[in-house]
N, C-alpha and C positions, 0 to 999 in steps of 0.2 A: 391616658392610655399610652404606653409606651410600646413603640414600634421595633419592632427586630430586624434589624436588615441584613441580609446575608451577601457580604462582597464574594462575589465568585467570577474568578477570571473568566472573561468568555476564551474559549480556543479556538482555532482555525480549525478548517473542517478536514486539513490534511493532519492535525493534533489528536484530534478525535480518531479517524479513521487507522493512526499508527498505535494507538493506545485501544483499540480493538482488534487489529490484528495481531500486536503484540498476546491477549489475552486470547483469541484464539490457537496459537500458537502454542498456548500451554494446555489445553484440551488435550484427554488422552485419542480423541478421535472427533466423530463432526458434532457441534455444541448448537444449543440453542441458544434465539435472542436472549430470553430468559436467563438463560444461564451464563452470556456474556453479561447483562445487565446489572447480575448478580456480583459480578468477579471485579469488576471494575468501578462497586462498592463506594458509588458518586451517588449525584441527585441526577443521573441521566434518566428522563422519561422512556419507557417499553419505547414505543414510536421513535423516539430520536436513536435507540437502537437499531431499530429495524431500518429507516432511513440510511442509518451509514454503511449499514447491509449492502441494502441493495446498492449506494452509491460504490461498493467495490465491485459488488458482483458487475457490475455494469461497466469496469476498468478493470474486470478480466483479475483480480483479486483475491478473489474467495468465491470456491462453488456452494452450490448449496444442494441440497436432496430431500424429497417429502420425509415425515417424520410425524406420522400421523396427523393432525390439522395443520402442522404448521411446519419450520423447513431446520432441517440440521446443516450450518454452514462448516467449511474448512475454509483455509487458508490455500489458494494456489499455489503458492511459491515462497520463497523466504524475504528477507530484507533485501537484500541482493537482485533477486528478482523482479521485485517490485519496482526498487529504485530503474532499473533496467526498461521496464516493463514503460514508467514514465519519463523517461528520457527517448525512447522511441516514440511515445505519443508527441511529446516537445518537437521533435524531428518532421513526424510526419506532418505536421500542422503548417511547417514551414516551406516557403514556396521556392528556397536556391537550400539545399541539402549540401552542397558543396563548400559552401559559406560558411554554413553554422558547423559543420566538422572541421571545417580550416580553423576557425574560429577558437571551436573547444580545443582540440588539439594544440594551439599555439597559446592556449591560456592553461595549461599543463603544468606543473612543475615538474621537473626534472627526472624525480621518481616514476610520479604518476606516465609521463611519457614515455618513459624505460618500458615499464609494466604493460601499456600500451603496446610499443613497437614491439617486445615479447610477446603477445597474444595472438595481434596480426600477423605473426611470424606462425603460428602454429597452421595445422589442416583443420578447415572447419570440421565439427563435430556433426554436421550433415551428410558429411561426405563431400558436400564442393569444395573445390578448390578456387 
């Protein structure tokens, strides 16, 4: 009897979770599990679909909406927003906020701190100042 063995890299679950919202991102509007599972044309199980689903919807990621028995998701935000999105979580989980922006900020390079001290220079998009 010979044996077939399939080497398949495992991925982290932030690999996953960017290689499905990448794939929703190409939807002309809200997609099904199904139809992510379909596009991104692996050995992913329906479940471990739905699983990373809901692991975004749950980090504010991607909404979802009924769609007859089961739910058509979007994408909240873009790559941009997201990265954003988890770097405030990074922040708020921390217990001196002063520290870890002194922190990022002085581990900057040069550009990136230009780009920076130009941003903070602008009027929030809120309206506060």
């Amino acid at each position: 009897m010979v044996e077939h063995s399939r080497h398949h890299r495992r991925r982290g679950q932030g690999e996953l979770e960017s290689l499905v919202l990448s794939v929703l991102r190409e939807a002309d509007g809200p997609a099904t599990a199904g139809w992510v599972q379909e596009r991104l044309g692996e050995d992913l199980a329906y479940t471990t679909v739905i699983t990373i689903l809901t692991r975004l919807l749950a980090k504010g990621a991607v909404t979802r909406e009924r769609a007859g028995r089961s739910f058509a998701w979007t994408p909240a935000s873009d790559h941009a927003g997201l990265a954003a999105h988890r770097m405030r979580r990074v922040l708020d989980a921390e217990s001196d906020r002063e520290a870890v922006l002194a922190s990022f900020v002085t581990g900057l390079g040069p550009d990136d701190e230009r780009l920076l001290r130009e941003l903070l220079g602008q009027p929030r998009s809120d309206g506060e100042d």
